[in-house]
C-alpha positions as CSV (number, residue, x, y, z in Angstrom):
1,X,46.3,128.3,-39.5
2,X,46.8,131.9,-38.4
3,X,45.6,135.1,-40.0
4,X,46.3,138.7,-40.2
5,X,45.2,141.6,-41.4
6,X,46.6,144.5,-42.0
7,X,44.2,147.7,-42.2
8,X,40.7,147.8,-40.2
9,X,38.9,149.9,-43.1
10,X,35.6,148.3,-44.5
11,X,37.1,145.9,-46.2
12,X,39.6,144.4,-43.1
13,X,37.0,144.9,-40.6
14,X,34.2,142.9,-42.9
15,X,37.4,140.0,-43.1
16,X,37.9,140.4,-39.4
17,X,34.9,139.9,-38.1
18,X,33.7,137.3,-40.8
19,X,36.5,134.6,-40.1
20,X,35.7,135.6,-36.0
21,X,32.3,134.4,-36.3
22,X,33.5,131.6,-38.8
23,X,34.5,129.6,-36.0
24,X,37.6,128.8,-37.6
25,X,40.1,130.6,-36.1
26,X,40.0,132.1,-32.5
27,X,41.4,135.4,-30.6
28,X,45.3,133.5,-30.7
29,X,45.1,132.7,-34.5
30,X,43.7,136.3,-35.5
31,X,46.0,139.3,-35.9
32,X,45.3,143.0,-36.6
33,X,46.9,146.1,-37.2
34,X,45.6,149.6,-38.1
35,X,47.0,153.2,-38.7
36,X,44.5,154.0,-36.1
37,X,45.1,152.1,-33.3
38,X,41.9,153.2,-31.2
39,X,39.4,151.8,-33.9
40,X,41.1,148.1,-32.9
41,X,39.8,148.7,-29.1
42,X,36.7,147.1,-30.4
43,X,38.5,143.7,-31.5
44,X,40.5,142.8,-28.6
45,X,38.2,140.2,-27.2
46,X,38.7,138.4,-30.2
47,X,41.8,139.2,-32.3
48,X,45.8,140.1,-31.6
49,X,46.4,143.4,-31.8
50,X,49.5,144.6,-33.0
51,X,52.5,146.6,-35.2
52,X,52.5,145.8,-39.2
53,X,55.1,143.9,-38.6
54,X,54.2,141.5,-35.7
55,X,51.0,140.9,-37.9
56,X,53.0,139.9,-40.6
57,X,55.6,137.5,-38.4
58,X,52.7,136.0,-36.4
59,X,50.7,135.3,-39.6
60,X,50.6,132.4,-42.6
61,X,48.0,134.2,-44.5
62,X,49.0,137.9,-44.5
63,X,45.6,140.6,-45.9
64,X,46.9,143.7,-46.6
65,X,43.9,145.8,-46.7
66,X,45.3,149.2,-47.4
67,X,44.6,152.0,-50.7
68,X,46.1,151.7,-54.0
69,X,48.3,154.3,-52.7
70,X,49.6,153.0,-49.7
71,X,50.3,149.2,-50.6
72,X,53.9,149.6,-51.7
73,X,54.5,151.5,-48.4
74,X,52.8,148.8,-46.1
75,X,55.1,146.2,-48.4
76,X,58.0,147.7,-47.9
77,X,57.4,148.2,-44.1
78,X,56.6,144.0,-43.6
79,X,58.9,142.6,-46.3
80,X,61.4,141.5,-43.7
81,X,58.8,140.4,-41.1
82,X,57.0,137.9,-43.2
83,X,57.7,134.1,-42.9
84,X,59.1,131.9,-45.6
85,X,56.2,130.0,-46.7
86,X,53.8,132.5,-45.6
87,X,51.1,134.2,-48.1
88,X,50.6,137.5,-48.7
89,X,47.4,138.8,-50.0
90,X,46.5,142.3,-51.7
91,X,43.0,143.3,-51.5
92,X,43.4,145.7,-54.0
93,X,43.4,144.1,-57.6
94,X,44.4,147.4,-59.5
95,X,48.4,146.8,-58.2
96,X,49.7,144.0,-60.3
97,X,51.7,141.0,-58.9
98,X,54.9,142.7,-61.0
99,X,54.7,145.5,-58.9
100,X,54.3,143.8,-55.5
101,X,57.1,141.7,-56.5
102,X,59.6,144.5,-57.0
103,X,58.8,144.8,-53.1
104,X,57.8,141.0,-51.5
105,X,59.5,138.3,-53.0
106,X,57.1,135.6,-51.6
107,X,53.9,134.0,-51.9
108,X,51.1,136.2,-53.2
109,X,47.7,136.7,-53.8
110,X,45.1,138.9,-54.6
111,X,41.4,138.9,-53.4
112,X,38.4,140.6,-54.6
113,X,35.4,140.3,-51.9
114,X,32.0,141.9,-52.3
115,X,29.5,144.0,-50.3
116,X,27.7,140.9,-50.2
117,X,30.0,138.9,-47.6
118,X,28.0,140.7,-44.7
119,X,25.5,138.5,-45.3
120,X,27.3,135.4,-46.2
121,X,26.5,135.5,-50.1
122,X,29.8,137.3,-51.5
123,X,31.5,136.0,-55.3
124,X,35.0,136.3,-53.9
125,X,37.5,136.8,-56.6
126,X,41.1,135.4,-56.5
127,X,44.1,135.0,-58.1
128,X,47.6,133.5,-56.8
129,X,50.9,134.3,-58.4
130,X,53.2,131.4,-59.9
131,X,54.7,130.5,-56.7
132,X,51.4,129.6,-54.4
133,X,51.2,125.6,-54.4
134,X,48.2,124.4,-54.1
135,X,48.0,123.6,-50.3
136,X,48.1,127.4,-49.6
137,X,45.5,127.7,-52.0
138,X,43.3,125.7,-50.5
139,X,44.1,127.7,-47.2
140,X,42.8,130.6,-48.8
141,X,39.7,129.0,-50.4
142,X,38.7,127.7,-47.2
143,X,38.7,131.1,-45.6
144,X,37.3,133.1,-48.0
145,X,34.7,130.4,-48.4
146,X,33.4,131.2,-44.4
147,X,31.4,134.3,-46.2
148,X,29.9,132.8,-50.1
149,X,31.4,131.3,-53.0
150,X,34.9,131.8,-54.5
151,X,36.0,132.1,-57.8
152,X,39.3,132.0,-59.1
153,X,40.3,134.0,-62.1
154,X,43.9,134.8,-63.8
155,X,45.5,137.9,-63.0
156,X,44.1,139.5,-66.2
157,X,40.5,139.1,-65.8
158,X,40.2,140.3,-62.7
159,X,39.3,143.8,-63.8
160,X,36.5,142.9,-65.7
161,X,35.5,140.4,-63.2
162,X,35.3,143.2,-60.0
163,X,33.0,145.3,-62.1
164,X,30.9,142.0,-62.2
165,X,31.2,141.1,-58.4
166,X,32.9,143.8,-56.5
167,X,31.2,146.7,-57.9
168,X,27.9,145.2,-59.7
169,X,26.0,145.8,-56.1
170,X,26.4,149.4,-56.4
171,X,25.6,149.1,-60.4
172,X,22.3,147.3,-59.5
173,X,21.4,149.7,-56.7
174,X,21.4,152.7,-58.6
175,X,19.9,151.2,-61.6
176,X,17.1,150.3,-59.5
177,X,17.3,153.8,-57.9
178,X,16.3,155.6,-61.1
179,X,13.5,153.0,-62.2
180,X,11.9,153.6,-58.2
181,X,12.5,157.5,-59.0
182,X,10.6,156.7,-62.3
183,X,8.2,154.7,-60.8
184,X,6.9,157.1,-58.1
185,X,6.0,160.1,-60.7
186,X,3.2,158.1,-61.5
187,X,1.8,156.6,-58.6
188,X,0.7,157.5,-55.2
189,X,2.1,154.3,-53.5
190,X,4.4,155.1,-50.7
191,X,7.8,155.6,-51.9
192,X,9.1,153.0,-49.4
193,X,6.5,150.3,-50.1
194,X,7.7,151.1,-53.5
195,X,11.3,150.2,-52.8
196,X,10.3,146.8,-50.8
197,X,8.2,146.0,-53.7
198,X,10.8,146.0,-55.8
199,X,13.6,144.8,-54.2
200,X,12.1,141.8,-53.1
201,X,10.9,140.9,-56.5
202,X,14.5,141.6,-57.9
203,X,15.6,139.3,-55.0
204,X,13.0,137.0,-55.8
205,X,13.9,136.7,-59.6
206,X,17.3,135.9,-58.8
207,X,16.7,132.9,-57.0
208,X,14.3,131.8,-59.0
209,X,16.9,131.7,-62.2
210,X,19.6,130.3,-59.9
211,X,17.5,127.5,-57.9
212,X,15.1,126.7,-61.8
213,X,18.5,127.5,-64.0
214,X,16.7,129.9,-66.2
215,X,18.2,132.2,-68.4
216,X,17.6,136.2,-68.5
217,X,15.6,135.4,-71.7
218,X,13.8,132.6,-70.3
219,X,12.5,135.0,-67.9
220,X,11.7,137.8,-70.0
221,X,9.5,135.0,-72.2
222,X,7.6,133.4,-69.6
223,X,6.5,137.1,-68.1
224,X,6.9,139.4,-71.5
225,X,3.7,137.5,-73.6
226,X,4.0,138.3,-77.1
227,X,1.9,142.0,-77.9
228,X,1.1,142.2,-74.1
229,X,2.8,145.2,-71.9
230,X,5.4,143.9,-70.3
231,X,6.7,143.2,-73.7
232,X,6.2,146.9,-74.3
233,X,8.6,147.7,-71.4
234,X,11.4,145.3,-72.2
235,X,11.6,146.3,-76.1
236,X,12.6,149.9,-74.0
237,X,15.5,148.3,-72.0
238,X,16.6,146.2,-75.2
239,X,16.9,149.2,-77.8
240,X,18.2,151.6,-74.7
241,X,20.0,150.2,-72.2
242,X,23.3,148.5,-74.2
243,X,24.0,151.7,-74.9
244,X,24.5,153.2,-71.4
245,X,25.9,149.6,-70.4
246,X,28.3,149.7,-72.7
247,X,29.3,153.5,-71.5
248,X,29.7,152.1,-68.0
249,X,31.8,149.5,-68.5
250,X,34.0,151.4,-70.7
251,X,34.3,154.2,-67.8
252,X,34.7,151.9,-64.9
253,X,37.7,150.0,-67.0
254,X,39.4,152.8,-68.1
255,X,39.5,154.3,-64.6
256,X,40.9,150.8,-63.7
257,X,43.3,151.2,-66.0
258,X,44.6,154.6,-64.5
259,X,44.6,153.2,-61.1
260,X,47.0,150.7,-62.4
261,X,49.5,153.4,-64.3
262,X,49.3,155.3,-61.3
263,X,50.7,152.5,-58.8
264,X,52.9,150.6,-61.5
């Protein structure tokens, strides 16, 4: 199998790199491109460097890692160069397959990786249009698999399936932003110690629910004792939050939802 990718931003580099140390595929089976060429000088001890187009024509798996903005562009640049039989994969899930198929006629794909993959622990979203068979699937399960689990969704849920992947690290780190900010107006720990203590028990908690299948409200029992003060805290976060969670995900979506009109 032989890969390409198309755009060295953070998302191509993170692919890059990922399937590099993988193993899997070595400096003749990985291909890159990038509107910058000097930011590939880094890669060339282990990856192809090349046009768009000889990515595309060296490639079976084809990432186009590229903007909203500049996908159809990129498409229209490769359509000629890529193989029958190859796949092409977006990495941006706001361009539907419609629209890429006005462009590429082929096999496509669209992938969804997280923040997480640098440390081998991303939920990879991905979808395949009507006309991947299931060898090439497994192609591109195998490879996404080299950096955490993969989960396959249709076309329509994959909004509402970023926000819970893709874009729940930054959701989490800014939730637990504001409780540390909170946290430290009335204490005189260190504010660092304050932000080990608790992400590691966030860390913690999440393991322990996925290795002891707990639920959230098996958790919130055993540690929130009936009339004691955690219980005090998480009657807060009940009658509060699902307000301002609800708020969220109707802003994220609806900005989604633009995104789409915008590169229909």
């Amino acid at each position: 199998m032989k890969a390409g990718i198309i755009g060295y931003g953070s998302m191509g580099k993170m692919l890059l790199w990922k399937f590099s140390e993988a193993g899997h595929l070595g400096r003749e089976e990985l291909f890159v491109s990038n509107r910058t060429a000097g930011k590939l000088d880094e890669v060339k001890d282990i990856a192809e460097i090349g046009t768009n187009r000889e990515v595309a024509s060296s490639s079976d798996i084809v990432f186009v890692c590229v903007r909203p903005a500049d996908l159809k562009a990129v498409l229209e640049e490769i359509k000629d160069s890529v193989e029958p039989g190859s796949l092409v994969v977006s990495l941006n899930g706001s361009v539907s397959f419609d629209t890429i198929h006005q462009i590429i006629g082929g096999k496509t794909a669209k992938v969804i990786p997280s923040l997480t993959a640098e440390i081998g622990r991303s939920q990879t979203l991905v979808c395949f249009d009507d006309r991947v068979d299931e060898e090439k699937k497994a192609e591109l399960r195998e490879l996404l698999s080299t950096f955490g689990n993969v989960i396959e969704l249709p076309e329509n849920e994959m909004g509402m399936g970023s926000e819970l992947v893709s874009c729940m690290p930054g959701f989490i780190a800014s939730i637990f932003d504001v409780i540390c900010t909170s946290a430290k107006k009335h204490t005189s720990i260190p504010d660092d110690q304050i932000v080990r203590m608790v992400l590691q028990t966030m860390s913690a908690t999440g393991d322990l629910m996925l290795q002891k299948d707990m639920t959230f409200e098996d958790v919130v029992t055993r540690v929130a004792t009936k009339g004691g003060i955690t219980e005090e805290g998480t009657k807060v976060v009940y009658e509060r939050f699902p307000e301002t969670a609800d708020l969220l995900f109707g802003k994220t979506l609806e900005k989604r939802r633009q995104t789409a009109r915008q590169n229909g």
